[in-house]
C-alpha positions in Angstrom: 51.0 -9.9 -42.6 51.0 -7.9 -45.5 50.8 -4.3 -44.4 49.9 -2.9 -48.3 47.4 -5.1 -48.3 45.4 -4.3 -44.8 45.8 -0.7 -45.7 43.9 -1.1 -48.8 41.1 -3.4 -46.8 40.8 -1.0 -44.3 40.1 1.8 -46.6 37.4 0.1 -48.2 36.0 0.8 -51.6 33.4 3.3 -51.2 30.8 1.2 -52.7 28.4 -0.5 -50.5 25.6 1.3 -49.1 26.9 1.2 -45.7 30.0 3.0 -46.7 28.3 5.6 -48.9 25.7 6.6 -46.2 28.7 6.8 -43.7 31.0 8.4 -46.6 33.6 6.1 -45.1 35.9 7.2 -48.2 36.5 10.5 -47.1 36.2 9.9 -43.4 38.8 7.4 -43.1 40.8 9.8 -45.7 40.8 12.7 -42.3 43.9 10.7 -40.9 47.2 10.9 -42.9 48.3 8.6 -45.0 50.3 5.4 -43.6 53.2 5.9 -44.9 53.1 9.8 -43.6 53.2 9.2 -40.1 55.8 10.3 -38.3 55.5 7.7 -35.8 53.4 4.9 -35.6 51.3 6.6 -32.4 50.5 9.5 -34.8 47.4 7.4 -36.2 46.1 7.5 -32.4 46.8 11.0 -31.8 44.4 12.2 -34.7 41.9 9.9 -34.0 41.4 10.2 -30.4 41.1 14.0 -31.0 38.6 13.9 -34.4 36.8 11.4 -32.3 36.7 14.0 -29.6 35.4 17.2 -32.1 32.7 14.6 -33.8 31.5 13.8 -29.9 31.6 17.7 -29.2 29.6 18.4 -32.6 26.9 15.6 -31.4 26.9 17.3 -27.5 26.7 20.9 -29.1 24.0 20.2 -31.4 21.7 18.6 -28.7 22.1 21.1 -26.4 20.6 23.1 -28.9 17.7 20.8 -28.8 17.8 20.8 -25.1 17.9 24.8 -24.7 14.1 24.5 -26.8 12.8 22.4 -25.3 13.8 23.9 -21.6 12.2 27.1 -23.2 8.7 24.8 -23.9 9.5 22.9 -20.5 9.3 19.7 -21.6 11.0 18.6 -19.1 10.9 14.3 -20.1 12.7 15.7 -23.1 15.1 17.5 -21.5 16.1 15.2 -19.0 16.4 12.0 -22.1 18.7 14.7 -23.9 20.9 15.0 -20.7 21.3 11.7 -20.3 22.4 11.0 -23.5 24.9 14.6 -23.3 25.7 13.2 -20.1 26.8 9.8 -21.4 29.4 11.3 -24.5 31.2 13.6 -21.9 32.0 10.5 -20.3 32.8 8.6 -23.7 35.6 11.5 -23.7 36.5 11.5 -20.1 37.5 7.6 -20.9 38.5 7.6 -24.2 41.5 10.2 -22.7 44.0 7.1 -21.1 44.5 6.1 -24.8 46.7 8.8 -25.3 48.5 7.8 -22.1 49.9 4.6 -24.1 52.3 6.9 -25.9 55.8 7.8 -24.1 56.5 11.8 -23.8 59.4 11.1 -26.8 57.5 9.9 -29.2 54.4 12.4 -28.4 57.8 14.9 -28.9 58.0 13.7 -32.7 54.3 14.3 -33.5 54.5 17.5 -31.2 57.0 19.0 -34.4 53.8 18.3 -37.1 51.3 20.6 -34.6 52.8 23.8 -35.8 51.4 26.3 -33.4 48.1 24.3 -32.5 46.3 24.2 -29.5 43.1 22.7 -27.9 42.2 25.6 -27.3 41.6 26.0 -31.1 39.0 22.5 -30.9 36.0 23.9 -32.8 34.3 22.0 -30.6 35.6 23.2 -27.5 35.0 26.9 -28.8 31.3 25.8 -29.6 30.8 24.4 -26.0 32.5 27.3 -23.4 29.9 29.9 -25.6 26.6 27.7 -25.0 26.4 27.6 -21.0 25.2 31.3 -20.8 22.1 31.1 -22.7 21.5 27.6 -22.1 21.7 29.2 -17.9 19.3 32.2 -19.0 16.7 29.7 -20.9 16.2 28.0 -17.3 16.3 30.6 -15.2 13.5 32.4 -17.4 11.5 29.0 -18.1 11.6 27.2 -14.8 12.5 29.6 -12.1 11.7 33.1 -12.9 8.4 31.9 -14.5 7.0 30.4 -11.7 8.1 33.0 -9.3 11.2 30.3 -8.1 14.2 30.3 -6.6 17.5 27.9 -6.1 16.6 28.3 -2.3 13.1 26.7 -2.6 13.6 24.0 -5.0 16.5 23.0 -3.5 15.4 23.8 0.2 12.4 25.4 1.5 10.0 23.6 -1.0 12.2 20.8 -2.1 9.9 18.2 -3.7 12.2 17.0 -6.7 10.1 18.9 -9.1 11.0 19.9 -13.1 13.0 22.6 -11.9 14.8 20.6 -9.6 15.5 17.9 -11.9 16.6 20.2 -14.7 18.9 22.0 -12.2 20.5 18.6 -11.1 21.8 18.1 -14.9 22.6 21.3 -15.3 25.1 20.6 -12.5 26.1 16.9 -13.7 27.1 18.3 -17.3 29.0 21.6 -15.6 30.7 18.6 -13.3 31.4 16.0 -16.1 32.7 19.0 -18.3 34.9 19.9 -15.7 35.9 16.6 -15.0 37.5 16.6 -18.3 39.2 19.5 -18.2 40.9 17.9 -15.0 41.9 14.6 -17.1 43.3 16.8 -19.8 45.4 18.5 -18.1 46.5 15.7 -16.1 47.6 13.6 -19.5 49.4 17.2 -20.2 51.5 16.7 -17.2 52.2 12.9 -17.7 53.2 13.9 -21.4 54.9 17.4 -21.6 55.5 18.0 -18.1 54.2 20.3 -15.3 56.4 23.4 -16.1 56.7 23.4 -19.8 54.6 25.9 -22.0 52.6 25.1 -25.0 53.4 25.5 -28.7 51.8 29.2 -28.5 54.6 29.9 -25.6 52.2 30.0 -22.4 52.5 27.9 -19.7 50.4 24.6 -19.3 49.8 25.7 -15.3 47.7 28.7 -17.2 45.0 26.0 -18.1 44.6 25.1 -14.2 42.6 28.5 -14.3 40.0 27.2 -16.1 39.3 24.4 -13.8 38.5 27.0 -11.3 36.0 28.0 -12.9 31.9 26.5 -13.1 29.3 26.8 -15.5 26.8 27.2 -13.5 28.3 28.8 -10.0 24.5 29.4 -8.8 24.1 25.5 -8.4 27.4 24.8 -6.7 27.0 28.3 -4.1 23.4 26.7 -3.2 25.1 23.9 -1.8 27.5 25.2 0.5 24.9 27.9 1.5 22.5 25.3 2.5 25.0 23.4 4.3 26.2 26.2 6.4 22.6 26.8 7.3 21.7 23.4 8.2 25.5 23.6 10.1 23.8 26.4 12.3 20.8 24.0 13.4 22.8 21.2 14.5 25.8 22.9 15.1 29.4 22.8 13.3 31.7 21.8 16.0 29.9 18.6 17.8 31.1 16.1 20.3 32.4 13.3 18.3 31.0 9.9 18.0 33.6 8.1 20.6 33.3 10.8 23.1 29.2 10.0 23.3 29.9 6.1 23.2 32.4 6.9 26.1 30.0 8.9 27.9 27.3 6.4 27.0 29.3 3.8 28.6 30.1 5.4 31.7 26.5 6.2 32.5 25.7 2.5 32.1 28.3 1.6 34.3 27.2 3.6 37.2 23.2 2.7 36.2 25.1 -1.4 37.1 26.5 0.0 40.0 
């Protein structure tokens, strides 16, 4: 095939409607240009990671959405916009394994081009780890505090999946989903640059295991252990186990035949 000739196809011309509403011309003008590449996996690498700062745009504008209408509590809206948040973390959690077709050498040879970049610089990325706080504070004001509630009684006491409840659970999923991408991340990190080497600003990649300690929301992952060491005290932690009671079981019919 005629490479010249596919480039200019794939470009396009600018001039139907679909490609002016899109502005394909200067969206498919974000990658470098063919014959720049200093490899031919660069053309992945920057397209998996715009793809990933467009998805992040999209997730940080409808949280803002979200965080409004948790103020209004309206809560069918909230939960559709979760969904749909919920859904592009895990377009980003799958779209990750692409990069995982590129060997660590030639990942090396785009690695020279970064200069001194990290994802830690993602606009997107920035965007997100500064929206959890407020976006905790609007429920806790709107669905708890408001109705003189609790993580103990929705969850617990007066579990009856109510709004709170159901906001609360994706609350947790998008805490869970974001960190569930951290963990891929840094696992693709490993399988590229190894476990011990540092990144281009000099720190070492084990540094970003810290941030998978961490959770959004702690309150809704504490409420769990909490009520399952309560619930541990009812029917007690260390129990017989399930062959020692068919054993036992066993032996009393025995001596029942006898």
């Amino acid at each position: 095939m005629n490479r010249e000739q596919f480039y200019a196809t794939m470009a396009g011309k600018g001039t139907l409607d679909y490609e002016i509403y899109l502005n394909t011309q200067t969206l498919l003008s974000c990658q470098k240009d063919f014959d720049d590449f200093c490899n031919q996996d660069e053309l992945q690498f920057q397209i998996v990671h715009q793809s990933e700062e467009l998805w992040m745009k999209l997730i940080a504008y409808t949280l803002l959405n979200i965080d409004e209408y948790i103020q209004d509590e309206k809560t069918n809206l909230v939960l559709t916009l979760f969904n749909r948040v919920h859904r592009i973390q895990k377009i980003l959690i799958d779209q990750l394994p692409i990069l995982e077709t590129m060997s660590p050498k030639d990942y090396q040879e785009i690695r020279a081009n970064l200069g001194n970049g990290s994802g830690q610089e993602s606009p997107g990325f920035r965007t997100l780890m500064k929206m959890y706080k407020p976006l905790w504070q609007s429920f806790k004001t709107c669905y708890l505090d408001r109705h003189q509630l609790n993580l103990e009684q929705i969850y617990n006491t007066e579990y009856s999946h109510c709004d709170a409840y159901m906001v609360a659970e994706s609350l947790a999923e998008y805490d869970e989903l974001f960190q569930k991408f951290r963990y891929y991340h840094i696992q693709l990190i490993y399988r590229t640059i190894g476990m011990g080497a540092n990144s281009l600003k000099g720190r070492s990649v084990e540094l970003l295991r810290e941030g998978m300690q961490s959770k959004f929301f702690p309150e809704l992952w504490e409420i769990r252990h909490k009520m399952t060491n309560n619930w541990g005290k009812e029917y007690g932690q260390i129990r017989d186990s399930l062959g020692q009671n068919l054993e036992t079981s066993q032996q009393e019919k025995v001596m029942v035949e006898v």
